[in-house]
C-alpha positions in Angstrom: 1.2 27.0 4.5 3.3 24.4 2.5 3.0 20.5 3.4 6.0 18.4 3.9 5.7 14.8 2.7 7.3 12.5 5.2 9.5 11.0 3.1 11.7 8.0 4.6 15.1 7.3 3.4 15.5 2.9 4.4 19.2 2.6 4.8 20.6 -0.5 5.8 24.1 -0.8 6.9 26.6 -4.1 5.5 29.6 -3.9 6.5 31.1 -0.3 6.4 29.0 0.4 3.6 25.5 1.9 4.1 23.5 1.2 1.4 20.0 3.6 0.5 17.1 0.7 -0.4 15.4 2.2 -2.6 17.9 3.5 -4.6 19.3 -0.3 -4.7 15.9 -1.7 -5.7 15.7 1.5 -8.8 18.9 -0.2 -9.7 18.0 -3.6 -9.9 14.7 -3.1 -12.3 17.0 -1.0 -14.4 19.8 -3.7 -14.5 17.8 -6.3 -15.3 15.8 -4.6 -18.0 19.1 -3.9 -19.4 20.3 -7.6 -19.4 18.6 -10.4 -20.2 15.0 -9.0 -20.3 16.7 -6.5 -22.3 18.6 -9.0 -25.0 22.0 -6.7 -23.2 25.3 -8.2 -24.6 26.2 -11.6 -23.6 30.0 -12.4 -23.1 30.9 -16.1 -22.6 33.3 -17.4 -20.0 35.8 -19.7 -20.2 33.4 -22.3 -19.1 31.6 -21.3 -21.7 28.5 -19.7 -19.3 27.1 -16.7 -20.0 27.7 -13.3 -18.5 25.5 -10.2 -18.7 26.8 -7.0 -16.8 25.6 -3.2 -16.2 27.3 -0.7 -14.4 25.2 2.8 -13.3 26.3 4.7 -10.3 27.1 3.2 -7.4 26.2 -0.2 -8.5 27.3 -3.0 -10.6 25.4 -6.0 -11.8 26.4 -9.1 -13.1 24.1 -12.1 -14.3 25.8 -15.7 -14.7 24.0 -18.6 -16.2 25.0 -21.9 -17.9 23.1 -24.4 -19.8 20.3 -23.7 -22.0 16.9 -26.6 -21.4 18.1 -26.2 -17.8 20.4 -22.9 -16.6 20.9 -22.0 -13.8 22.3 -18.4 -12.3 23.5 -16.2 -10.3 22.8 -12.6 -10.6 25.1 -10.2 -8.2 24.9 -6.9 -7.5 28.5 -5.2 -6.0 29.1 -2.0 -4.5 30.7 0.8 -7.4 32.6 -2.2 -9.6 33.3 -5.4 -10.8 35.6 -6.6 -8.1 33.8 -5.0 -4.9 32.1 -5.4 -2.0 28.9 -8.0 -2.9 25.6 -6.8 -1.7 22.8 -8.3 -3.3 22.7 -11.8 -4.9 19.6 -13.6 -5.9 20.3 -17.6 -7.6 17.4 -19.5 -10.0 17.3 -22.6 -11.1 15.0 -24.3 -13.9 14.3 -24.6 -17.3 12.2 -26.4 -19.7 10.5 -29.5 -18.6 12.4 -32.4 -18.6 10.1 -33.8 -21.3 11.1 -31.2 -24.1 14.8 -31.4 -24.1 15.7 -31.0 -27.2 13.1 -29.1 -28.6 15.2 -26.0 -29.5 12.3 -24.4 -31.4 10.3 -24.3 -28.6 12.3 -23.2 -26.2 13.6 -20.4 -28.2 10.2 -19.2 -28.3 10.2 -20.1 -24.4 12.9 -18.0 -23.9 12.4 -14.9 -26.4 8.7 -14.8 -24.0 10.9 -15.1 -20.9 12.8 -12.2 -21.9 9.6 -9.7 -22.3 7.8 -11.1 -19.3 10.9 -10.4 -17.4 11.2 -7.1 -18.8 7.6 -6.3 -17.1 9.9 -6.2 -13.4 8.2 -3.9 -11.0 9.7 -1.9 -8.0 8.4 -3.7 -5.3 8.7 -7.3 -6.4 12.2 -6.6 -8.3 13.1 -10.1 -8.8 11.8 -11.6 -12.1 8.3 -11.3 -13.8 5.2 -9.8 -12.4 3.6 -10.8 -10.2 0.7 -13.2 -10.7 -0.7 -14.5 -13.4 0.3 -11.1 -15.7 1.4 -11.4 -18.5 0.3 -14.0 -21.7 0.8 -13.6 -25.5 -0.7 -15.7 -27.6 -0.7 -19.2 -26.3 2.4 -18.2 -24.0 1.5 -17.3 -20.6 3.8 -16.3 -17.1 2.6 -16.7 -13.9 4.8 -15.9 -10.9 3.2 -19.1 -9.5 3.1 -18.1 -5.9 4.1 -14.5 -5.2 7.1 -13.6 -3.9 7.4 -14.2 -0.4 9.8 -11.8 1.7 11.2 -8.6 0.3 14.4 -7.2 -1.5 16.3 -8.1 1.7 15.6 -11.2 1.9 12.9 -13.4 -0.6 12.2 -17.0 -2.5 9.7 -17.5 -5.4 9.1 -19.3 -8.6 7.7 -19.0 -12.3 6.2 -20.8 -14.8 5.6 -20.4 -18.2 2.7 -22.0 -19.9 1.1 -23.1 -23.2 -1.6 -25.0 -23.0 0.3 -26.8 -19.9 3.5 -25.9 -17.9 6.3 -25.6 -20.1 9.4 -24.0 -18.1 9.5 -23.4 -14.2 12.0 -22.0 -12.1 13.0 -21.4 -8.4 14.8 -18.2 -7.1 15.8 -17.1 -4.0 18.1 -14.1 -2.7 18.5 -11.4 -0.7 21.1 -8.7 1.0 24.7 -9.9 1.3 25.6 -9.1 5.4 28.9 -9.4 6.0 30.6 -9.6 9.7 
């Protein structure tokens, strides 16, 4: 007698599109490990922001920041390319502490730790770092201060980075992109 796993498929319908979860969320870790996390290739805007993008499948993924202390971003995920149909969009906002502007040796260390604790994204919290306090190397250490609170359809959170004391924070929020 063979066993059948009950295996649910969570679509979710925007627009005219219907979109499979799970497959979305597998996208998303892979995107991002691929970017930033993933030191991906940067292109600069004409307002001189950064833009990181990764195409695979059905998907296609595009990270926007400006600044450097403090940048903030928008990362967007669109149905098949550049131009289409937005359906996933998560924003942050931080940076280094107001008290170390202008320490560019520090936060280039900040930043190069950023991008391996960001690279330890997991499935079911795919929006930055993991979750709790995770992740440290030498002094450096990443907490995902409070857990994320929601799910990929809809969350808010925020990190830190410490060493010794709290060195860089930032705020995110996102979620599924329902159109009428």
């Amino acid at each position: 007698m063979t066993m059948l796993k009950d295996v649910r498929v969570e679509r979710k319908e925007l627009g005219q599109l219907i979109i499979d979860i799970e497959e979305l969320r597998d996208f998303i870790v892979d995107a991002k490990k691929n970017c930033y996390a993933g030191n991906g290739e940067e292109q600069i805007a004409e307002d001189g922001s950064k833009i990181l993008t990764f195409q695979k499948g059905k998907f296609h993924y595009t990270d926007n920041y400006a600044g450097y202390f403090q940048a903030p971003g928008t990362e967007i995920v669109r149905w098949q390319k550049p131009n289409g149909q937005r359906i996933w969009q998560m924003s942050y906002s931080g940076g280094m502490q107001p008290n170390l502007y202008g320490d560019k040796d520090l936060a280039h260390a900040t930043f190069e730790f950023l991008k391996r604790s960001l690279s330890k994204i997991t499935r079911e919290n795919p929006f930055r770092g993991p979750e709790g306090e995770s992740f440290d190397e030498g002094e450096f250490k990443y907490w995902a201060y409070t857990s994320p609170k929601g799910n990929i359809k809809r969350f808010v959170g925020n990190e830190w980075i410490s060493k010794g004391t709290i060195i860089f924070s930032q705020d995110y929020i996102g979620g599924l992109v329902i159109p009428r």
